[in-house]
DRENVOSE-220533 format. One line per field, with one value per residue (C-alpha): residue number from 1; residue in one letter; x, y, z. Coordinates in Angstrom, 2 decimals, padded with zeros to 5 digits. Layout:
BEGIN
i <- NUM; ...
aa <- a; ...
u <- X; ...
v <- Y; ...
w <- Z; ...
This chain:
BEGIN
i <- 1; 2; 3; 4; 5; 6; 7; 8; 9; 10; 11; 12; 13; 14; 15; 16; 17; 18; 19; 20; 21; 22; 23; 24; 25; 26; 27; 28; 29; 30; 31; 32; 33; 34; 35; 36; 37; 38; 39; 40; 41; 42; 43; 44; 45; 46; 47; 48; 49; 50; 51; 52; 53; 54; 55; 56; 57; 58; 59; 60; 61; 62; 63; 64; 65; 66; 67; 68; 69; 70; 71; 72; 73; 74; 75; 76; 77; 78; 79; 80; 81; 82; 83; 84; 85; 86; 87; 88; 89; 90; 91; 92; 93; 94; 95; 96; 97; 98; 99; 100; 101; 102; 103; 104; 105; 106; 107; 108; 109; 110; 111; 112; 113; 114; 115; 116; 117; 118; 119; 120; 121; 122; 123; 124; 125; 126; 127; 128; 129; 130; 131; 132; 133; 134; 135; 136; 137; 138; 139; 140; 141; 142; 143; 144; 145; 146; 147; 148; 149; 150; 151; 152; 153; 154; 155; 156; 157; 158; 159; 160; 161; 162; 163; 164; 165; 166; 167; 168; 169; 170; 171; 172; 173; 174; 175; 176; 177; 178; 179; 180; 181; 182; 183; 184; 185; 186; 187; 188; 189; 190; 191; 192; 193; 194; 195; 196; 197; 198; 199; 200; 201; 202; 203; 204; 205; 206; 207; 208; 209; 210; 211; 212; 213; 214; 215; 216; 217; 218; 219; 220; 221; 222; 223; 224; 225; 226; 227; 228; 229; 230; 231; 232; 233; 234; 235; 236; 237; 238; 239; 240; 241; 242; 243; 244; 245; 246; 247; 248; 249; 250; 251; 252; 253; 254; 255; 256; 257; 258; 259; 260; 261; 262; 263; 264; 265; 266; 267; 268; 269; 270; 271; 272; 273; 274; 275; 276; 277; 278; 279; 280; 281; 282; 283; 284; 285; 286; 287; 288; 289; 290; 291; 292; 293; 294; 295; 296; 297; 298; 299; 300; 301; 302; 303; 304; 305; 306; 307; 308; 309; 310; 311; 312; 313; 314; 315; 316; 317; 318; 319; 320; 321; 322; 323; 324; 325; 326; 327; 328; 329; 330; 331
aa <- x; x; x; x; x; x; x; x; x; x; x; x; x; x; x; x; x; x; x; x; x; x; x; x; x; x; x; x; x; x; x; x; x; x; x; x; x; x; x; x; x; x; x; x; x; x; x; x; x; x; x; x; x; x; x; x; x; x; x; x; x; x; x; x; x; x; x; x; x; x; x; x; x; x; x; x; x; x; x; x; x; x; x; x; x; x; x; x; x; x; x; x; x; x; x; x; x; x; x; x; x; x; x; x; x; x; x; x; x; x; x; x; x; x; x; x; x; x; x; x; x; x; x; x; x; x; x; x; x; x; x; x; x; x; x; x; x; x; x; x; x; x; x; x; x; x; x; x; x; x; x; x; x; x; x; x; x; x; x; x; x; x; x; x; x; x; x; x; x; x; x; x; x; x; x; x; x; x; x; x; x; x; x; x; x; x; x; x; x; x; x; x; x; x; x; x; x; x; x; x; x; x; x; x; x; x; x; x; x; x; x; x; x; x; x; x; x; x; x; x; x; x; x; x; x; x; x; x; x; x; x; x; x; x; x; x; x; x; x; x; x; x; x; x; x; x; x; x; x; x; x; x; x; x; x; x; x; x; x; x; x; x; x; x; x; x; x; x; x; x; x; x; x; x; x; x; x; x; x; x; x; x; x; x; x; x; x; x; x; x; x; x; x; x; x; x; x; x; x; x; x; x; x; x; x; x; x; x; x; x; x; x; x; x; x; x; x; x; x; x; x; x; x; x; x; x; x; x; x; x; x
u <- -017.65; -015.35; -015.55; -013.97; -010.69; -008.78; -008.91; -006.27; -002.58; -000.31; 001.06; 004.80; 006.05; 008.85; 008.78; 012.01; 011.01; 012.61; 012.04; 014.35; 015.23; 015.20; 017.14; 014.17; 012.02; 009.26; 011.98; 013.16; 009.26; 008.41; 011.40; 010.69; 006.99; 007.84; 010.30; 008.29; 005.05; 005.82; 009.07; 010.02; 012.69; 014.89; 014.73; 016.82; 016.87; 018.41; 019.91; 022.48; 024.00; 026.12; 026.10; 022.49; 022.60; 025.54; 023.05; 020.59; 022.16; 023.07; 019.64; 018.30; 020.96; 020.04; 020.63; 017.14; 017.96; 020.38; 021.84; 022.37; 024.11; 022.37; 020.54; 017.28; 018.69; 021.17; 019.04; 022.04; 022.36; 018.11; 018.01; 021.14; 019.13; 015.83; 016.95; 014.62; 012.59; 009.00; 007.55; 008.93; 007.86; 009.53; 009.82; 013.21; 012.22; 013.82; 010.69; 011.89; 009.60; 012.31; 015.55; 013.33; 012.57; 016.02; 017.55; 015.05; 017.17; 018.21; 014.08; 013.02; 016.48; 015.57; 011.39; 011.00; 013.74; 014.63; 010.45; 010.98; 013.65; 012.26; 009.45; 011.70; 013.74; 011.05; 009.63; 012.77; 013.65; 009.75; 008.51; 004.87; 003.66; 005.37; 003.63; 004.99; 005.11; 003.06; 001.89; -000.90; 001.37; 000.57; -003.19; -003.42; 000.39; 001.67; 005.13; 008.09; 007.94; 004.35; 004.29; 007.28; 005.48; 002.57; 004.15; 005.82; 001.91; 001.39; 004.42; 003.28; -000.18; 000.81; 003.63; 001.04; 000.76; 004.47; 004.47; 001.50; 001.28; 004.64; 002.47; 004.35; 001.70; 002.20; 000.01; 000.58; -000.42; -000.78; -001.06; -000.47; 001.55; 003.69; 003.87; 007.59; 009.16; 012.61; 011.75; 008.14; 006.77; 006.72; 010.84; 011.37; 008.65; 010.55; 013.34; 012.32; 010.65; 013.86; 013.69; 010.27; 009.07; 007.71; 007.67; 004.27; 003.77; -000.34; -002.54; -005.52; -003.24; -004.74; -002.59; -004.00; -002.09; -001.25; 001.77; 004.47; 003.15; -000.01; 001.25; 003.23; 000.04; -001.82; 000.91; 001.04; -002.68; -002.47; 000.09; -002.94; -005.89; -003.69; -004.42; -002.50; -002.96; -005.01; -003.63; -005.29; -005.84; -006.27; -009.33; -007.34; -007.94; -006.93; -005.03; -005.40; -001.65; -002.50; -003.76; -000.42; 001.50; -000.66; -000.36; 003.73; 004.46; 001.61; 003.93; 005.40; 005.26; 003.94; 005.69; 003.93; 006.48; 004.01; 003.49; 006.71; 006.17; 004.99; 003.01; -000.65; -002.80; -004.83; -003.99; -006.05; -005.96; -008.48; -009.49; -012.79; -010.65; -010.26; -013.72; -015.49; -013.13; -012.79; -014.60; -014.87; -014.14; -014.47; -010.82; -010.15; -010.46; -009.03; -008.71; -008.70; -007.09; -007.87; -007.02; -007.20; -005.88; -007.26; -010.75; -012.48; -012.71; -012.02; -013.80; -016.89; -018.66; -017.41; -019.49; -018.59; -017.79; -020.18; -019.09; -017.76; -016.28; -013.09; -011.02; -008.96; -008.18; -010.40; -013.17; -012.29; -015.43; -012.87; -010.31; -007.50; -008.29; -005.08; -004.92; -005.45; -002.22; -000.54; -001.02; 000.44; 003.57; 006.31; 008.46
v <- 012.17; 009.47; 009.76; 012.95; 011.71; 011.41; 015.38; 015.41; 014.56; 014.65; 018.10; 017.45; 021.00; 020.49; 016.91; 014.37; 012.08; 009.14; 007.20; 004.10; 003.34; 007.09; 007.47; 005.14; 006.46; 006.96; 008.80; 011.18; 012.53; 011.98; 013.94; 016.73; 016.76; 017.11; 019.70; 021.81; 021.42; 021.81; 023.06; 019.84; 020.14; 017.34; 014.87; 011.62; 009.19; 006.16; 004.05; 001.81; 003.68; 006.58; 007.26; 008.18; 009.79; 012.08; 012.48; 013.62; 015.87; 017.79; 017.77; 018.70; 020.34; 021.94; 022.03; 020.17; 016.98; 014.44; 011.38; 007.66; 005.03; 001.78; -001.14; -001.77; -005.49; -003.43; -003.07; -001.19; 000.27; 001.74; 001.69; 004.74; 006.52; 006.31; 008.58; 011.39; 010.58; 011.53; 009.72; 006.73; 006.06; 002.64; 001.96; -000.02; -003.19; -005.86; -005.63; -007.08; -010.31; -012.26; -011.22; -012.19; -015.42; -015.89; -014.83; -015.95; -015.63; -011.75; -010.96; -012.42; -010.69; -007.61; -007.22; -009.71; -009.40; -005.56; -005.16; -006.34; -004.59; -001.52; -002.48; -003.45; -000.12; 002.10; 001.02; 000.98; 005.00; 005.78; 007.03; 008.04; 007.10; 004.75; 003.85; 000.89; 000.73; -002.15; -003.65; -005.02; -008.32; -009.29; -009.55; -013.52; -013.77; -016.16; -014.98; -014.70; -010.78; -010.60; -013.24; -011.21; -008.36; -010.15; -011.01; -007.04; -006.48; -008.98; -007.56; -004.21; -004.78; -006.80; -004.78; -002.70; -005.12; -005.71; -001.45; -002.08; 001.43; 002.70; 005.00; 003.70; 002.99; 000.94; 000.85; 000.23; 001.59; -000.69; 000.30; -000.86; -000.11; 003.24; 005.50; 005.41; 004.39; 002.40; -001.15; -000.26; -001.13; 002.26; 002.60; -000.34; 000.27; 003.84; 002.01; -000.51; 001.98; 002.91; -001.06; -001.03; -004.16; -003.64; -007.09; -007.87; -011.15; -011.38; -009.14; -009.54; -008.09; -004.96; -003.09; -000.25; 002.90; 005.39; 008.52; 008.82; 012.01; 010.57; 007.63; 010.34; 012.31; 009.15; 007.96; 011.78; 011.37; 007.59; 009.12; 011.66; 009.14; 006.09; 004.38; 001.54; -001.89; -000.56; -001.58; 001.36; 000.78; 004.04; 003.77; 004.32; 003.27; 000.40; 000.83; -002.39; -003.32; -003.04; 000.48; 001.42; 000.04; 002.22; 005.62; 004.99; 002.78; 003.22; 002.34; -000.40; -004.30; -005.84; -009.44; -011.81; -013.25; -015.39; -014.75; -015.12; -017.17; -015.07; -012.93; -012.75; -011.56; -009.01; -007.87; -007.67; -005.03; -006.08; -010.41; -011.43; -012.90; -009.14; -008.02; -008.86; -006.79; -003.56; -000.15; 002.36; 006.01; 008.21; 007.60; 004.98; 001.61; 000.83; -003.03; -003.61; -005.47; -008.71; -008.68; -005.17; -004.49; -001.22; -002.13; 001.39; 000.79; 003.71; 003.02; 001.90; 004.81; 003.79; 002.11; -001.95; -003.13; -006.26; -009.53; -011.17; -007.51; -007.89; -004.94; -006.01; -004.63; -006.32; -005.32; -001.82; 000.73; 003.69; 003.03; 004.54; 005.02; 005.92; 009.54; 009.50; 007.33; 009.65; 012.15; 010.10; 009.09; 011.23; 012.79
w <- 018.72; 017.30; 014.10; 014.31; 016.08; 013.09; 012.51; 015.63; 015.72; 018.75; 019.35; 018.84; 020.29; 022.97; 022.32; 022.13; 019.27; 018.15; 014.72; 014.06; 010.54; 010.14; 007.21; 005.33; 002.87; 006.12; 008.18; 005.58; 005.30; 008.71; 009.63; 007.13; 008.04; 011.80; 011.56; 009.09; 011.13; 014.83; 017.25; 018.91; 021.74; 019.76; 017.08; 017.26; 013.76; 015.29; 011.86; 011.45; 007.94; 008.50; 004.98; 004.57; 008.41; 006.84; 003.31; 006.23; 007.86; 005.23; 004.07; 007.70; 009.55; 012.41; 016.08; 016.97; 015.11; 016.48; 014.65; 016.17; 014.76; 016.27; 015.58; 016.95; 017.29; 020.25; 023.40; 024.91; 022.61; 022.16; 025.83; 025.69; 022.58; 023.94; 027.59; 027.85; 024.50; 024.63; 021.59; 019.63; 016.05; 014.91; 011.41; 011.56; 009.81; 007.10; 004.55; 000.93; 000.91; -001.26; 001.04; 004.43; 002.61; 002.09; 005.03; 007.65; 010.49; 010.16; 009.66; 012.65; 014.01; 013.17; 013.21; 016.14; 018.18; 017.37; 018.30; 021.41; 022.37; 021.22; 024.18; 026.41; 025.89; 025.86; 029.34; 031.09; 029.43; 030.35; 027.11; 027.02; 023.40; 020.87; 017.47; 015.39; 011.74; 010.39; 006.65; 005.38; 005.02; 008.75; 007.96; 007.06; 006.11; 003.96; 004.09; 007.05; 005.91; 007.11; 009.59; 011.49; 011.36; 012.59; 015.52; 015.52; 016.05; 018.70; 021.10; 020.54; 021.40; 024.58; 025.57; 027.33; 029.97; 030.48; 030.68; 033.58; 035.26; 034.02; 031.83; 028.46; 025.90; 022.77; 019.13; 015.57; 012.28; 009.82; 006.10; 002.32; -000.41; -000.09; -003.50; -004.78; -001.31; -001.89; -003.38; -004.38; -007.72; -009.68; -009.27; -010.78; -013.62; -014.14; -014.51; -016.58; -019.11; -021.26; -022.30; -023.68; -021.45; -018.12; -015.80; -013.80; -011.97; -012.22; -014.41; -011.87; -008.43; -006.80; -003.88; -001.43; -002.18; -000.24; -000.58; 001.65; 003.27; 003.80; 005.55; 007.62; 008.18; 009.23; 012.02; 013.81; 014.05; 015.50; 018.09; 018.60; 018.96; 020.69; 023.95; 023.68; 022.14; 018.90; 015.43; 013.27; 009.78; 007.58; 004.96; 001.96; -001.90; -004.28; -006.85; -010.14; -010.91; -014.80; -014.26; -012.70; -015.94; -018.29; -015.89; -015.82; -019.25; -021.28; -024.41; -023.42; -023.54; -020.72; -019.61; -017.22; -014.80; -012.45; -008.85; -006.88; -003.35; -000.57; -002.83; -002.77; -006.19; -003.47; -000.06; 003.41; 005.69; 008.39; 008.02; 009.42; 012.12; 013.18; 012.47; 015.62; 017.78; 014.84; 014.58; 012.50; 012.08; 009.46; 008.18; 009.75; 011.28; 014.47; 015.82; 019.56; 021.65; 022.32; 026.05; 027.13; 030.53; 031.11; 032.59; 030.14; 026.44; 025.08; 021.74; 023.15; 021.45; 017.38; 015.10; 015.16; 012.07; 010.24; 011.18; 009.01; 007.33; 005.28; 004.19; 001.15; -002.22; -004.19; -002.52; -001.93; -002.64; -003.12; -006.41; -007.77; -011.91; -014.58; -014.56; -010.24; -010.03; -012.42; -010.03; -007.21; -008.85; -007.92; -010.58
């Protein structure tokens, strides 16, 4: 059955996985997750900081984990790190809204152009399975943050074809809001706490929410379920912004700010645009390519969504009250 996909992830054991921007938030668990939960024959975090590889080593250590200094902006560069790699996971990405804004030219730099290379180094090193890291910003964007990713999405999806019969297969997850990764909302209310006044730009925003290990969990089992070209969307909960201020500040002042441009009051995870060519699974939703070039559809048994269906967090049946957040904010 389909629905019951999700309860599989890839088996990782004598695998050579790569994850660019490994020394991220992502990597760090991802790393810690695959090293805890399976033997894999090597595994390469390809970042361009030597200071947090270093942090990472000594955090990690062992003779199964290999360090690369590299930009995914480098095709040489991937094209050297990727020899012999089994699985890709690519989470490199600029994703601060306000410094892509500002600095147009290195996003589209680094999630466009590094995206492609990764595609274009992957094929030529023949790896079997490589998953992209996506957001819920490249449903509808109205930012360059989400409209690079967008397009992230688009060469993933389509990279398939370029791959032909080369047996590389491409897919992305894409999810929301990440609990306490680096530049996420409850740092900088944590922070903000010791002054008494806590700064939020609309009282009416809602965010899905989702932990770091479960966005972790949720890529393995895309690497499990993957074909190539899907964009998988995990069914996860949404979280009121107002509710996240009383579970981490409930003492303190609250000051409005005003949305800041590029920021939408809720976000969308599949658009109605999407819906006609989306199914669902138990935990999941999984968006298919437009143009497939495999002539089977492999989801031809899943349950098509409504048209017309809309995954945002507004709308969300499954929410996130005080005391649940307080149990999802790390300590």
């Amino acid at each position: 059955m389909v629905s019951s996909y999700l309860n599989t992830c890839m088996n990782l054991d004598k695998k050579v996985i790569l994850v660019t921007g490994g020394t991220g938030s992502f990597g760090h668990q991802f790393a810690h997750t695959v090293l805890q939960g399976y033997s894999p024959r090597k595994l390469i975090v390809f970042s361009r900081d030597e200071l947090k590889q270093s942090e990472m080593s000594r955090r990690f250590g062992g003779a199964d984990v290999r360090y690369f200094i590299g930009d995914v902006r480098d095709l040489d560069r991937l094209r050297r790190a990727m020899r012999d790699v089994d699985v890709v996971v690519h989470a490199a990405a600029m994703k601060q809204v306000p410094a892509c804004e500002y600095n147009p030219f290195e996003a589209v730099k680094t999630n466009v152009i590094g995206a492609a290379n990764v595609i274009e180094a992957a094929i030529d090193a023949g790896v079997k399975k490589v998953l992209a890291i996506s957001t819920d910003k490249a449903a509808n964007p109205i930012n360059l943050y989400g409209a690079t990713k967008l397009c992230a999405e688009k060469l993933f999806v389509q990279g398939n074809a370029y791959a032909g019969e080369s047996g590389t297969r491409f897919s992305c997850a894409r999810y929301g809001n990440v609990v306490g990764s680096r530049g996420s909302v409850v740092p900088l209310f944590l922070e903000q706490r010791a002054s008494g006044t806590v700064t939020v730009t609309d009282e009416r925003m809602t965010r899905f929410w989702m932990t770091l290990q479960q966005g972790v969990d949720f890529v393995l089992e895309c690497l499990g379920l993957m074909h190539g070209g899907e964009v998988f969307v995990p069914k996860i909960p949404s979280m009121r912004v107002m509710d996240l201020v009383t579970a981490v500040a409930p003492e303190c002042r609250v000051a409005f700010t005003g949305i800041r441009p590029g920021e939408k009051v809720h976000e969308v995870l599949v658009s109605e645009d999407e819906a006609h060519h989306t199914v669902s699974l138990d935990n999941a939703y999984v968006i298919k390519p437009l143009h497939p070039w495999y002539g089977l559809d492999h989801w031809a048994g899943a349950k098509a969504v409504e048209d017309g269906f809309r995954f945002s967090s507004e709308r969300n049946d499954r929410w996130l009250d005080v005391e649940a957040l307080r149990k999802l904010i790390p300590t």
